[in-house]
Backbone as CSV, one residue per row, in Angstrom:
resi,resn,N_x,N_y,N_z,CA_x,CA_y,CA_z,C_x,C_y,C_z
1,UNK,96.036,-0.180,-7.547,95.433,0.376,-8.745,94.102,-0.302,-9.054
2,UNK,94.188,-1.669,-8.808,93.247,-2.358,-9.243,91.869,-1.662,-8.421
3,UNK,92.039,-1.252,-6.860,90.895,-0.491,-5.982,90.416,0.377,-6.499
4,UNK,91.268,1.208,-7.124,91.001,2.333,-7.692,89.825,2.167,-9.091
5,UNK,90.382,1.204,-9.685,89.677,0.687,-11.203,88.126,0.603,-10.383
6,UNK,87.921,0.000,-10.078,86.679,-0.868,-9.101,86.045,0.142,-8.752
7,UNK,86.282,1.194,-7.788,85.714,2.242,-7.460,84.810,2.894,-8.628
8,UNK,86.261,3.489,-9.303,85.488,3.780,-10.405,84.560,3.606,-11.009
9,UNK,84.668,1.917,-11.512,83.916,1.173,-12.399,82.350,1.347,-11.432
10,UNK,82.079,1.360,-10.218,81.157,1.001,-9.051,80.491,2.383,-9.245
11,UNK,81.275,3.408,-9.197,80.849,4.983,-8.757,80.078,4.790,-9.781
12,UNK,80.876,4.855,-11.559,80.507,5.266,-12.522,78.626,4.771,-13.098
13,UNK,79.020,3.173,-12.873,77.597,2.689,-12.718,76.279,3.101,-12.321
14,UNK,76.789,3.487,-10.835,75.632,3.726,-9.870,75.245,4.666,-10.551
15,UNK,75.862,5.723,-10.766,75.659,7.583,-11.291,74.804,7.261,-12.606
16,UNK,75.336,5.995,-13.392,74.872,5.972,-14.898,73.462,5.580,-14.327
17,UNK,73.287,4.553,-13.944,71.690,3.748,-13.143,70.687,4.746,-12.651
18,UNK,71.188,5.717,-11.522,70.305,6.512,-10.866,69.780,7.691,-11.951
19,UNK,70.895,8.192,-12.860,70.402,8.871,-13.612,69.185,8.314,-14.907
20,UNK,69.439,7.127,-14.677,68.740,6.638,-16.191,67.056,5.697,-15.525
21,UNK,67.065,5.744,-14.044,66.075,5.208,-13.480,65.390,6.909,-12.968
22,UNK,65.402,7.798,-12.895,65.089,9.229,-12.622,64.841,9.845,-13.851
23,UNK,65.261,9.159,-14.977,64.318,9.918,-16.374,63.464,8.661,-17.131
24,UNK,63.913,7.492,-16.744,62.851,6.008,-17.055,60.776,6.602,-16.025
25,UNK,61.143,7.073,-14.400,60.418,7.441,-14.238,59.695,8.785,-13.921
26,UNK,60.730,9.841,-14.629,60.018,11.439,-14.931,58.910,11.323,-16.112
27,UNK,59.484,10.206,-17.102,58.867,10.347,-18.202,57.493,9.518,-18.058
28,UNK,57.618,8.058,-17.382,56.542,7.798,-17.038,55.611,8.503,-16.305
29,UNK,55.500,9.385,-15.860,55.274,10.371,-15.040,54.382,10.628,-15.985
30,UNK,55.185,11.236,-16.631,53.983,12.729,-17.965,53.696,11.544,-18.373
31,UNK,53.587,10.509,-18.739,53.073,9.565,-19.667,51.634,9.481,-18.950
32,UNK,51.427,9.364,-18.006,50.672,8.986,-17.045,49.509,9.769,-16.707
33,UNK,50.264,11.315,-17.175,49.680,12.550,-16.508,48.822,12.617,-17.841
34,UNK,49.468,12.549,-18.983,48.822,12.523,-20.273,47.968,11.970,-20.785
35,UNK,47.785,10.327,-20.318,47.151,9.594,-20.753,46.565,8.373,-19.410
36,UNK,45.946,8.823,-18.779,45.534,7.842,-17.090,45.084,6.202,-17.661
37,UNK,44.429,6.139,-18.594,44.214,4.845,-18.261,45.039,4.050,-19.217
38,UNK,45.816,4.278,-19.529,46.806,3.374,-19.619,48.524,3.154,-18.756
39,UNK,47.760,3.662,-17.049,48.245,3.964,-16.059,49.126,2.277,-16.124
40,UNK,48.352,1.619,-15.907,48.870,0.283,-15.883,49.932,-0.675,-16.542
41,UNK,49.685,-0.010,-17.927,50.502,-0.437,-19.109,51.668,0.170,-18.408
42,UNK,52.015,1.073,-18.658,52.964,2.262,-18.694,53.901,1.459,-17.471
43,UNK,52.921,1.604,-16.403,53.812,1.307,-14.763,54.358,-0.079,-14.785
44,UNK,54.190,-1.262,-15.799,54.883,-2.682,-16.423,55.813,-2.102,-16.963
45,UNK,55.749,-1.444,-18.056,57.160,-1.462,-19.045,58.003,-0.070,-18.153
46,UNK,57.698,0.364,-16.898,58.507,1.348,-16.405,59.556,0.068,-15.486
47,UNK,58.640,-0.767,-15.062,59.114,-1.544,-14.159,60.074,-2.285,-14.025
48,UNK,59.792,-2.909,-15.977,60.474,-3.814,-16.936,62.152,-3.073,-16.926
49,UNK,61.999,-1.788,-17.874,62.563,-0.313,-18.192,63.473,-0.615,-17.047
50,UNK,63.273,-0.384,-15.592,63.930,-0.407,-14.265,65.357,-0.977,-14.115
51,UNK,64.153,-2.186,-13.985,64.823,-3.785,-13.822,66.059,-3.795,-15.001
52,UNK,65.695,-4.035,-15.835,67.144,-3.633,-17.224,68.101,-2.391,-16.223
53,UNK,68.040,-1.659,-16.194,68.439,-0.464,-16.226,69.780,-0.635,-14.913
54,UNK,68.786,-1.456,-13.824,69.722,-1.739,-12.624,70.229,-3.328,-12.617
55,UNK,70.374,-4.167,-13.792,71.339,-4.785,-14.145,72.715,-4.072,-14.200
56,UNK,72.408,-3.134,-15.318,74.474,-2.318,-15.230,74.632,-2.341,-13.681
57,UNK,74.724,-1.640,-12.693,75.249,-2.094,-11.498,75.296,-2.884,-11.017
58,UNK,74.929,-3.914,-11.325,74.889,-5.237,-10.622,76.003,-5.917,-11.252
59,UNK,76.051,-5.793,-12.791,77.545,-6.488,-13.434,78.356,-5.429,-12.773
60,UNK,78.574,-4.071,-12.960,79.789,-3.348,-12.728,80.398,-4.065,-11.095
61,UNK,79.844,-4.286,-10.380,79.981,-5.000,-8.725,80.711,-6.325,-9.252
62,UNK,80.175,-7.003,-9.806,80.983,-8.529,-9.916,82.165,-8.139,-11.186
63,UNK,82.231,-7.287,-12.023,83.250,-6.981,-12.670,84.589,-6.055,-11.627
64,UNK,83.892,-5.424,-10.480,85.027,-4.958,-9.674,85.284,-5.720,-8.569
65,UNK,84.387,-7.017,-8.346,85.030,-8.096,-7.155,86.197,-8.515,-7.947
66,UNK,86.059,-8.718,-9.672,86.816,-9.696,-10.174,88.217,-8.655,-10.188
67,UNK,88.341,-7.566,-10.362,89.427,-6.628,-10.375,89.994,-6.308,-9.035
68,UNK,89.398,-6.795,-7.565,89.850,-6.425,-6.473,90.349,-7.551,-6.384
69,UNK,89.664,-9.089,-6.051,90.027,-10.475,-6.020,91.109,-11.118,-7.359
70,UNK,91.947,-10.363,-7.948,92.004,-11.272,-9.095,93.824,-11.870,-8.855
């Protein structure tokens, strides 16, 4: 059961991450398209934005080692 939890917890993550890093940079996108020279700004706090974003998968992984190993 516990494999099962883990999976989950792993699938669910990734799906939450990819979706939330694919509208972090659609939107930078039009941000970009809208306004060019503050191309630079934008592409930091997208980066920043990212980086946060692909933390959740990185805990959900050591929260399902701890549910496979426990």
């Amino acid at each position: 059961m516990g494999l099962i939890g883990a999976a989950i917890a792993v699938a669910g993550a990734a799906i939450g991450a990819s979706l939330g890093n694919g509208k972090v940079i659609s939107k930078t996108i039009e941000s970009v398209a809208r306004q060019p020279e503050l191309q630079s700004r934008l592409q930091m706090m997208m980066f920043i934005g990212v980086g946060l974003i692909e933390a959740v998968p990185i805990m959900a992984v050591v929260i399902a080692f701890i549910l496979v190993f426990k």
